[in-house]
N, C-alpha and C positions, 0 to 999 in steps of 0.2 A: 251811743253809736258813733264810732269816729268817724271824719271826713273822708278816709278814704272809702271805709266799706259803705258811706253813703254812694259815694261816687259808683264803685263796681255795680249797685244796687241800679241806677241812672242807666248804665250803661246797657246792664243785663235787660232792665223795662223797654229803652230805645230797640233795642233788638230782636221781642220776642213778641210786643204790642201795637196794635193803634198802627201797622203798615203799611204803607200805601206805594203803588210802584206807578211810573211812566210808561205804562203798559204799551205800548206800543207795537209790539207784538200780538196783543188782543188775547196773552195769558192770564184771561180772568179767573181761573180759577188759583190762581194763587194768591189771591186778594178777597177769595170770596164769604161767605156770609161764617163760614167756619170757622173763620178767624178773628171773629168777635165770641165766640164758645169757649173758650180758654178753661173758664171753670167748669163747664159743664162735662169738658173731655178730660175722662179717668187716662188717659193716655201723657198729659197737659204736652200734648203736640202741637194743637189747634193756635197756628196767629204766632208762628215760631220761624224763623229760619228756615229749621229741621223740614218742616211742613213744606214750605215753598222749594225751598232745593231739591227735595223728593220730588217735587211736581214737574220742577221744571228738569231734573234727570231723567223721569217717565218722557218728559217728552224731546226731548232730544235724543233718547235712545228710540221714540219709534220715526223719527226723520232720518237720523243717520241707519238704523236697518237692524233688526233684530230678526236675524233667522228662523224660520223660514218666513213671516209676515212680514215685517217691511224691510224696502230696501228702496226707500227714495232718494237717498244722498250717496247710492254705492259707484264709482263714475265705473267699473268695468264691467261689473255683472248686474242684470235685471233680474229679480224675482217674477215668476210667473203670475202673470194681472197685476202687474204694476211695473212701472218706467222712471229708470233714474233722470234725475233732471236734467243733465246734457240732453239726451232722449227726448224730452220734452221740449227741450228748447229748437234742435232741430226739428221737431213737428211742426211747432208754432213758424218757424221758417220755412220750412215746407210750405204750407198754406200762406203765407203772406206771397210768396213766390207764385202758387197756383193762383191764385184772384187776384195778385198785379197789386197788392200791396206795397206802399212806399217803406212799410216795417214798424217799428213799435211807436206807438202816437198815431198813425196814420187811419183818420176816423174818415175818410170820404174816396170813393174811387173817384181817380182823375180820367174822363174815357178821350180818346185821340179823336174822334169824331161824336159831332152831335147833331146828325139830321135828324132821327128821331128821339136821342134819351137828353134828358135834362143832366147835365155837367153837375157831378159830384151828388146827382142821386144813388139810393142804394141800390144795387144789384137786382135784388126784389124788383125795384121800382124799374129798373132798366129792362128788363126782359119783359116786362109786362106793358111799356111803351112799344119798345120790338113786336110783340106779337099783335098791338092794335095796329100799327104802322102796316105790318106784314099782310092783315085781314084786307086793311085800307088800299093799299099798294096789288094785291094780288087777289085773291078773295075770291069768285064767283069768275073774275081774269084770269085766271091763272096758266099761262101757255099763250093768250090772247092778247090784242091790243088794248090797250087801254085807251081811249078816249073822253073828252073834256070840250066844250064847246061855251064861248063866251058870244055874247051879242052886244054891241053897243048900245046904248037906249038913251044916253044920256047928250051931253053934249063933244068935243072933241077932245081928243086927249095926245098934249104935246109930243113929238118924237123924245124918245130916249127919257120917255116916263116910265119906271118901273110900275109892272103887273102882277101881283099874285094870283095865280091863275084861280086859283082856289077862293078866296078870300078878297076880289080886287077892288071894292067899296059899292059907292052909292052908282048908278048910272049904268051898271051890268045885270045883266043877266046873264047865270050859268047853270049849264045841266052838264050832266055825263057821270064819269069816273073821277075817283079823287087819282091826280097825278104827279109823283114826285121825282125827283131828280137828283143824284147824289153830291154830284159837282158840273165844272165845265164840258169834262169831257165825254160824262153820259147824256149830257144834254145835247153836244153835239155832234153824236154818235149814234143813239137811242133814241131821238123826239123830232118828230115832225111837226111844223109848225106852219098851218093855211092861214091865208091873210086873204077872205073873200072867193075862197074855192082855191085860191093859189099858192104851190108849197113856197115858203120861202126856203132863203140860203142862211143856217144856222151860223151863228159865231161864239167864242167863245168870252168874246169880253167885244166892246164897245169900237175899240182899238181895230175891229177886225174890219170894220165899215161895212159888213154883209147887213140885209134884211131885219133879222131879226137875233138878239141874241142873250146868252146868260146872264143872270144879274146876280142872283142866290138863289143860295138852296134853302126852302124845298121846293118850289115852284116859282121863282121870280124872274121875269124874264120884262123885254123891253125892247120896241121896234125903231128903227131907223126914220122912220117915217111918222105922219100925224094917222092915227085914226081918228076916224069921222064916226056922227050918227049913224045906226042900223048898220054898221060894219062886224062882219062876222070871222071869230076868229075859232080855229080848231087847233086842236094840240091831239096829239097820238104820242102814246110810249109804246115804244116795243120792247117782247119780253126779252129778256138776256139770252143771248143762242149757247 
């Protein structure tokens, strides 16, 4: 046998056997168990070229649109139950636009305010902080004042010490309503604030030298003055008119 019809022989084997592709496209079936069958197929298609080119011609012809069944690559006409890919792509915008998506990658909502939901939780997670917040805030209130009532019990507590009304440590005692506040100006617009039966003069930062005034949300607030032992303090929110 001469060298060349060795060689053709080489060439023909590299091209019909033993294939393997960079599949990256995930077109396993042209690589598949078939194509070690070579003898077995009276056709001797199996592990060929022939074979994978067919395969991968079926499938490019059902991407690009064989009428009437598909038609996913066609950019002017849609087939009925199915949407060419521009089509899709504006959907997929579409909805990144409806839920305040920053667009392709963007795995977390960024929300503008967080009194109640935790910043760059999911949506799920946001609406379901909202509606405890909302039970918490309104609830059995609803149209009604809300009221909160703290007692001193402890020892005194410096001027222009912040208070969570809700939460404000060891040496209180509190009953009432859970009470929230959104910012400055519903705090000193919507919440009365008794220092011993007596309303004070709300402020809205420290700077305002009134009584008593905002610190943060969701309830922090802080008086001009020291409270003392068994000094009692009330808070009232009123509902939004």
């Amino acid at each position: 046998m001469s060298p060349r019809t060795l060689a053709i022989q080489n060439q023909m084997r590299s091209t019909t056997s033993g294939i393997e592709y960079d599949d990256t496209m995930n077109l396993a079936l042209a690589e598949e168990i078939i194509n070690e069958a070579f003898i077995s197929d009276p056709t001797q298609v199996s592990g060929t070229l022939i074979m994978d080119l067919n395969f991968l011609r079926t499938a490019v012809r059902d991407i690009k649109g064989a009428s009437p069944t598909y038609n996913w690559f066609d950019p002017v006409v849609a087939t009925s139950g199915l949407i060419t890919l521009a089509g899709a792509r504006l959907e997929i915008s579409n909805l990144q636009t409806y839920t305040g998506s920053d667009g392709d990658g963007d795995t977390t909502p960024d929300y503008s305010s967080t009194v109640y939901v935790t910043q760059n939780g999911s949506l799920e997670q946001a609406i379901g902080e909202l509606d405890a917040a909302l039970v918490a805030v309104s609830g059995s209130q609803s149209g009604q004042i809300a009221k909160a009532k703290l007692i001193r019990t402890g020892g005194q507590v410096p001027k222009d010490t912040t208070i969570d009304i809700s939460t404000p440590g060891a040496g209180w005692t509190v009953t009432g309503d859970t009470i929230v506040w959104t910012d400055a100006t519903d705090f000193v617009e919507n919440v009365s604030v008794f220092h011993n039966g007596i309303l004070q003069l709300p402020g809205s930062s420290s700077s305002d030298d009134n009584d008593v005034y905002f610190v943060a949300t969701p309830d922090s607030l802080a008086f001009e003055f020291i409270i003392r032992h068994n000094d009692v303090i009330q808070v009232w929110k009123f509902p939004p008119v």
